[in-house]
C-alpha positions in Angstrom: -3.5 9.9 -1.3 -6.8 9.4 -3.0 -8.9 13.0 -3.2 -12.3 13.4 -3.3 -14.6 15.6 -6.0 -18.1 16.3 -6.4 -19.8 13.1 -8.6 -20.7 15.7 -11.6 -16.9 16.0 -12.4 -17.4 11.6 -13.3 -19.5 13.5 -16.1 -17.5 16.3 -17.2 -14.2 13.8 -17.5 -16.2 11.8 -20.1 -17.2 14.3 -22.3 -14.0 16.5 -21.7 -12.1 12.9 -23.2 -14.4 13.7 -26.1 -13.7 17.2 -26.6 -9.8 17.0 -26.6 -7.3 15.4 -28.1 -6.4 11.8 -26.4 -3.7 9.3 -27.2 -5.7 6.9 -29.2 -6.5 9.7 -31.7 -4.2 9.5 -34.9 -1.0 11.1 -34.6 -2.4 13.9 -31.9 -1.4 16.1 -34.2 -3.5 19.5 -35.5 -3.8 20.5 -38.9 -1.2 22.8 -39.1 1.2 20.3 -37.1 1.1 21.7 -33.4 1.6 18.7 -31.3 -1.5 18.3 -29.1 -1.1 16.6 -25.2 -4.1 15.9 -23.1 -3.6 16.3 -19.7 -6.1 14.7 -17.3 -5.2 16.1 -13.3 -7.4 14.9 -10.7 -6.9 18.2 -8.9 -10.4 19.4 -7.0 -9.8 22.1 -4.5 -9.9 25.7 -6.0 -6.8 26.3 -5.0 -5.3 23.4 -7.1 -7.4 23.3 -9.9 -6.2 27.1 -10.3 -2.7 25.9 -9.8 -2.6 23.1 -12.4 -4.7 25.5 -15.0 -2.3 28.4 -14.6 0.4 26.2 -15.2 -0.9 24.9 -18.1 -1.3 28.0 -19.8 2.4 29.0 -18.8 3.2 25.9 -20.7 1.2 26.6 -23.7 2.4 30.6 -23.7 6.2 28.6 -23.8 5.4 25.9 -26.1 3.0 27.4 -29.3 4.7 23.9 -31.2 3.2 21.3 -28.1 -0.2 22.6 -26.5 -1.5 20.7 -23.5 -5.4 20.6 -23.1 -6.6 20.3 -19.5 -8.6 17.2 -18.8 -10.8 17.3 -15.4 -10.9 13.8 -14.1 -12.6 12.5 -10.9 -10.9 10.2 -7.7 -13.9 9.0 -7.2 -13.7 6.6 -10.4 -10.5 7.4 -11.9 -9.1 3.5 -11.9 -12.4 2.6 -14.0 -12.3 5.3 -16.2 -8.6 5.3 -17.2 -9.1 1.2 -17.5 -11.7 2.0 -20.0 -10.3 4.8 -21.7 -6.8 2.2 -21.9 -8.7 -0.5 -23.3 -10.4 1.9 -26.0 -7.4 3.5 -26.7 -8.3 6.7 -25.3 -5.9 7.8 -23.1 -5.2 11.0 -22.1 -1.2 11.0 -22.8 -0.3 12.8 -19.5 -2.4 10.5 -16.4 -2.8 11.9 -12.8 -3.1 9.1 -10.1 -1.5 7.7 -6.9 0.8 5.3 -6.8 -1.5 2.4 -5.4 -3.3 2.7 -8.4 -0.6 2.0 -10.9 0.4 -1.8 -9.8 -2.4 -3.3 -12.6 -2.0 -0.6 -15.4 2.0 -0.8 -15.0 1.8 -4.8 -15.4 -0.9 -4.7 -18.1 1.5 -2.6 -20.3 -0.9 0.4 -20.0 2.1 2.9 -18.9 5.2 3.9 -20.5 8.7 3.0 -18.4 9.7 6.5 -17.8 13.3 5.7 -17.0 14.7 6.9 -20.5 12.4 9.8 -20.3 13.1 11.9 -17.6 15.9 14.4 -17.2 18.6 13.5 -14.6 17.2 17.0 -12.6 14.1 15.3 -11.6 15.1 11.6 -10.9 18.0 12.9 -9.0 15.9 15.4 -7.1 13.2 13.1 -6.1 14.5 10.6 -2.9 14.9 6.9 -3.7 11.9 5.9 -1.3 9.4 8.3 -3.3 10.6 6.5 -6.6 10.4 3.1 -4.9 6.3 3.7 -4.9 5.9 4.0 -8.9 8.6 1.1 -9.6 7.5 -2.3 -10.8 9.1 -4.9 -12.3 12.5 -2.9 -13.0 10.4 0.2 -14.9 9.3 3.7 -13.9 5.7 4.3 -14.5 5.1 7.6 -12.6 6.3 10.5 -11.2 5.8 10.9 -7.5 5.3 14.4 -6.8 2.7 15.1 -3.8 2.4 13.3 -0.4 0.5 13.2 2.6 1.2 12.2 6.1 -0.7 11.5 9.1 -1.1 14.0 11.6 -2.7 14.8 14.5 -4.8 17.8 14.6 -5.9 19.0 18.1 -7.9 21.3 20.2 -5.2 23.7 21.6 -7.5 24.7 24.1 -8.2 21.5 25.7 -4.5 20.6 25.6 -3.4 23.6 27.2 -6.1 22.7 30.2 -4.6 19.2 30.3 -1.6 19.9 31.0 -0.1 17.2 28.7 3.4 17.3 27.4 2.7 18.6 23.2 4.8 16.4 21.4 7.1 17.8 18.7 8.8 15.7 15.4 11.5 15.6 18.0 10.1 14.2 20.8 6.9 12.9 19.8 4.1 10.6 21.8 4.9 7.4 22.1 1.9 4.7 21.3 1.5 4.1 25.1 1.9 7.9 25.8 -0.6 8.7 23.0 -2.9 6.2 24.9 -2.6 7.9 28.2 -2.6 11.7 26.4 -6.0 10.8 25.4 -7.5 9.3 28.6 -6.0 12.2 30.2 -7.8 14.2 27.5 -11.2 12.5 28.0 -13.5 14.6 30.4 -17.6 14.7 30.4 -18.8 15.4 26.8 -15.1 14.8 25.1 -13.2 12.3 23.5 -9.2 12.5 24.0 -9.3 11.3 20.2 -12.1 10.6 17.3 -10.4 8.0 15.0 -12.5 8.2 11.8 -11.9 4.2 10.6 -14.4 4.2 7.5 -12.1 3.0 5.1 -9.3 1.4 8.1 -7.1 -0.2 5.8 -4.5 2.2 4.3 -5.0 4.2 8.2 -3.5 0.7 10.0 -1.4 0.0 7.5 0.5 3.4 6.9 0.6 4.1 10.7 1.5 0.6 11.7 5.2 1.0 10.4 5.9 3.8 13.1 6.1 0.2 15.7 8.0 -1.8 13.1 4.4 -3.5 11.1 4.7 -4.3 7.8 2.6 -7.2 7.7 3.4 -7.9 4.0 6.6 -9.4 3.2 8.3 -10.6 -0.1 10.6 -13.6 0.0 13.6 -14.7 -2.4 11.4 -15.8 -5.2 9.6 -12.4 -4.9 6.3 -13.5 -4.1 4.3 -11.1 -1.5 3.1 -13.0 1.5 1.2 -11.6 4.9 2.5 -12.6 8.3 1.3 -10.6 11.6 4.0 -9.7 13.9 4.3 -8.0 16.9 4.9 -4.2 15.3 1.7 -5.2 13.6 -0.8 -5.5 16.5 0.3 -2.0 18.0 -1.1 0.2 16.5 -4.5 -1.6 15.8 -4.2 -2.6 19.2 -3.7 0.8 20.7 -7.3 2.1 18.4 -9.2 -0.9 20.3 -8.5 -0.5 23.3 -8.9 3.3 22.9 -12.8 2.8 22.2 -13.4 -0.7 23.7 -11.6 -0.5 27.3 -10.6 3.3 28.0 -13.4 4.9 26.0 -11.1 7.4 25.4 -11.8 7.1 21.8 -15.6 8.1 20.2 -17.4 4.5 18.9 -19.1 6.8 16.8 -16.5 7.6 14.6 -15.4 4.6 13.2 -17.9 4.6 10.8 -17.2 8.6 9.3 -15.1 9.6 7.1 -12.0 12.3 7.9 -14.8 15.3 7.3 -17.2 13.8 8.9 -15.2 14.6 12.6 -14.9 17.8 11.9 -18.3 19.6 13.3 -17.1 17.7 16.7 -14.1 18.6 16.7 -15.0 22.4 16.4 -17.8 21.3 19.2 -15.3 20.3 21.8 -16.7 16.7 21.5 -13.1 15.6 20.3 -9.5 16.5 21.8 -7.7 15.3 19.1 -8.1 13.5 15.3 -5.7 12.4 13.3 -6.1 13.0 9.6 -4.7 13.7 6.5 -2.1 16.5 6.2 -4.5 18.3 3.9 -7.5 18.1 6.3 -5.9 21.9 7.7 -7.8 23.5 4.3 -10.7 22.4 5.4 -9.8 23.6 8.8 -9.3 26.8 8.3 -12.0 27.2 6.1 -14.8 26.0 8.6 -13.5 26.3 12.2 -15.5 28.8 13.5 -13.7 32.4 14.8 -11.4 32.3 17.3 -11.2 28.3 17.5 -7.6 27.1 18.8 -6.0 24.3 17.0 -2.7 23.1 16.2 -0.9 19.8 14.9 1.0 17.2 16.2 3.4 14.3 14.7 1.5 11.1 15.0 2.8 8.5 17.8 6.1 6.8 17.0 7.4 3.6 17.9 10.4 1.1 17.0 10.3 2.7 13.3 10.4 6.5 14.6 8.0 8.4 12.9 8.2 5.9 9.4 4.6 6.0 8.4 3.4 4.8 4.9 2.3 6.9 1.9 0.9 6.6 -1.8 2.2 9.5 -3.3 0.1 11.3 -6.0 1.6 10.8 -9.0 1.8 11.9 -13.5 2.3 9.1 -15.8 2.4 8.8 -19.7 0.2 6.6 -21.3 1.9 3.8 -23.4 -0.1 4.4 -26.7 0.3 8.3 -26.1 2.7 9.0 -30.1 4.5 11.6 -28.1 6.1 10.5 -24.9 9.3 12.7 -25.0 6.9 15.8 -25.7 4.8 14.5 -22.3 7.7 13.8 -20.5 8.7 17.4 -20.9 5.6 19.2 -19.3 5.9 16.7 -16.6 9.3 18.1 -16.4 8.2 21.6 -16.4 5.2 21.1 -14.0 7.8 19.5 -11.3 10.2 22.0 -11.6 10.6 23.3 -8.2 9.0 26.1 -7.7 5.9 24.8 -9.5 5.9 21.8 -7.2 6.0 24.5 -4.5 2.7 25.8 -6.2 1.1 22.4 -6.7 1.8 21.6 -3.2 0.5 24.7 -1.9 -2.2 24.4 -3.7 -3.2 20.7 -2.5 -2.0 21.3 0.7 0.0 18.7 0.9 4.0 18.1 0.7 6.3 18.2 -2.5 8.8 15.0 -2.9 11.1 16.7 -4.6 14.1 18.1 -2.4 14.6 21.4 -3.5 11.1 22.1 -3.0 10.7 20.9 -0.3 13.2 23.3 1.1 11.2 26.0 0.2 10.9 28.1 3.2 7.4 28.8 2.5 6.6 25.4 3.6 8.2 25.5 6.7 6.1 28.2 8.7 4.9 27.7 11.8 1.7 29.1 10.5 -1.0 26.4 9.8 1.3 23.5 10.8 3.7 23.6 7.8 6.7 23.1 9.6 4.9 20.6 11.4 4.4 18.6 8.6 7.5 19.3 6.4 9.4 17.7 9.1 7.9 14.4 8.7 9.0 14.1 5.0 12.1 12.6 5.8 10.3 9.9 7.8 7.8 8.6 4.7 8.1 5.4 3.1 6.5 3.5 0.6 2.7 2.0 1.7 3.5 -1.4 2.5 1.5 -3.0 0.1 2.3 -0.6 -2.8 3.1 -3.1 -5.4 1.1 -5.7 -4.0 -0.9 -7.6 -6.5 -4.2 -8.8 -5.0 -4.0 -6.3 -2.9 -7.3 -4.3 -3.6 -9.1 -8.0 -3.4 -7.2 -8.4 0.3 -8.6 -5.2 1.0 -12.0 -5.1 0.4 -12.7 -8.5 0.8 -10.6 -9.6 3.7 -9.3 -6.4 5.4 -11.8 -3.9 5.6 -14.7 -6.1 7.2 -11.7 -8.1 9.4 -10.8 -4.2 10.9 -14.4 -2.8 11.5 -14.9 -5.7 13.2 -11.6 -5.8 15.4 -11.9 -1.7 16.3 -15.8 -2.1 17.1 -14.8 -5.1 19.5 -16.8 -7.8 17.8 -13.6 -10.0 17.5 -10.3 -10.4 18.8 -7.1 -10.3 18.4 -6.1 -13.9 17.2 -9.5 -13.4 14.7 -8.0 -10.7 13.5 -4.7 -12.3 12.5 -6.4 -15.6 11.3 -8.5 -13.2 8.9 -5.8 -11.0 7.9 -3.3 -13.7 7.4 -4.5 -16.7 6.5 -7.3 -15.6 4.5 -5.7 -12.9 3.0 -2.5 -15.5 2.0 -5.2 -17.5 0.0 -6.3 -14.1 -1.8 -2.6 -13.4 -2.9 -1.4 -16.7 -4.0 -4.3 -16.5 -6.6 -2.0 -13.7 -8.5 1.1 -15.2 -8.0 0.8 -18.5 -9.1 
């Protein structure tokens, strides 16, 4: 779930933590006794940065004894800077992240357990699997409150032309159908799909539970070890073969990012790409006029349409000396038809139930519906509480993948890499 914003925002975070009240600041109290919360949202579209500001000053109009200032942080660096802001006892006392991000600062005693401070509305309006992402160790240590799945987005004029059957949430593309649907797809000068594999980790991952992959497992004593079954090779499988033995799939694309398919996309050059539900802003805003497009349920497997997520989530920093006080806005900025707005506004999908049920998220228009009935079908990223994990990814797993989807190794390489190597990463922090 990790955004991106512009690198000057790395700057403005700094000195806004310097301007505002944080946690690590006396009693974060004014003068005149007005409670003071610093809010730091990673929000970077217009759309949401509007979103989260106006609801801020709602809050403040509300609450003249508690006043919120908004902090503008950065996804680019976030886990450093809130590290170093923790260890200085700077904090801002209300923390926007994602949930893989939490695992180190939830263990390290960074976060407060948010169990006794939530009201029974939220928790009970949440699902179980969305809370399952910020749990560790027993304790509650955010508030999941925006997801994302995968989707496909596609060309609906070079469907149409195919003559493919368009999958729905109901009957969606199997893995092997998805393989034929895009060598069916594939003509002179387009792809059937781009697959853009620059950071493949979270992609396999996530998507791999659709054919039953989970690839990390935990045994009786708790301990978090990686073993390759058959679910696992699917989907991987399915990408390699796609751009190694059907050239079905663009080589070139491996190496972009999501944004980086979108100029051949709009070109024709690509049928299909499967992105990020939020990837539609970005659609609208830059297909050019009159370009067709629609969006499609990823493949499903054994597992249905399960795919993985990291939900974005608000946390309260340990040292923050007003909790309860945080707890409320958090309260007040997941009430449900403020999700709504923050969900609107990101483009993504609400956890919570009631907002989710919202029937301006299940138009047809723009794929909302599309995507809204996929929520019931997200799970927990399979290594969300992993520890080692961001070594096993960087060091191990990204490298292993670009290698394996280019063609440069195989299969049994890949599982050797994956597995073995990646078991000798892990057992370093669980000894």
């Amino acid at each position: 779930m990790r955004r991106r914003l512009p690198a000057l925002a790395a700057t403005a975070t700094a000195l806004a933590l310097l301007l505002t009240g944080c946690s690590g600041e006396g009693d974060g109290r004014d003068a005149d006794g007005t409670i003071r919360l610093s809010f730091q949202s990673l929000a970077w579209q217009k759309e949401s940065v509007d979103a989260n500001k106006q609801l801020v000053r709602e809050w403040n109009a509300a609450h003249p004894d508690i006043q919120v200032d908004y902090v503008q942080g950065s996804w680019d660096n976030v886990h450093d800077q809130l590290l170093t802001s923790f260890e200085g006892g700077e904090a801002p006392d209300i923390i926007h992240d994602a949930s893989d991000d939490l695992a180190d600062f939830a263990y390290g005693g960074y976060l407060a357990d948010l169990r006794d401070l939530l009201p029974d509305r939220l928790t009970r309006d949440i699902p179980r699997q969305s809370w399952e992402t910020t749990t560790f160790d027993g304790g509650v240590y955010g508030v999941p409150f925006l997801q994302e799945p995968k989707v496909l987005i596609a060309n609906t004029k070079i469907l149409a032309s195919s003559g493919v059957r368009i999958p729905t949430p109901e009957k969606p593309w199997s893995w092997p159908e998805f393989r034929q649907v895009s060598e069916k797809l594939t003509t002179k000068g387009t792809y059937g799909v781009a697959w853009p594999l620059k950071e493949p980790v979270s992609v396999t991952l996530n998507l791999g539970l659709s054919a039953g992959g989970q690839l990390f497992h935990r045994g009786a004593d708790g301990k978090a070890t990686i073993r390759s079954d058959a679910g696992d090779r699917i989907m991987p499988g399915t990408v390699r073969d796609q751009v190694n033995s059907d050239h079905s799939a663009a080589r070139s694309a491996l190496g972009m990012g999501g944004s980086d398919t979108l100029p051949g996309f709009f070109g024709g050059k690509y049928a299909m790409v499967p992105l990020g539900f939020s990837y539609r802003q970005q659609v609208v805003e830059q297909a050019p006029e009159g370009f067709g497009w629609t969006v499609l349920p990823a493949p499903a497997g054994s597992g249905g349409l399960a795919q993985g997520v990291s939900p974005q989530t608000l946390s309260v920093a340990e040292d923050s000396p007003h909790k309860e006080e945080a707890a409320q806005f958090i309260d007040f900025l997941l009430r449900p038809a403020n999700m709504v707005r923050l969900a609107k506004g990101d483009w993504m999908l609400p956890t919570g139930t009631e907002a989710l049920a919202d029937p301006a998220l299940h138009t047809e228009e723009n794929g909302w519906a599309t995507g809204t009935a996929l929520a019931r079908a997200l799970r927990p990223a399979p290594a969300q509480s992993v520890r080692g994990y961001p070594e096993w990814k960087d060091k191990v797993a990204t490298p292993a993948l670009q290698e394996y989807y280019s063609g440069a190794i195989g299969t049994e390489e890949l599982r050797k890499r994956l597995v073995d190597d990646g078991n000798r990463v892990l057992a370093r922090y669980q000894r």
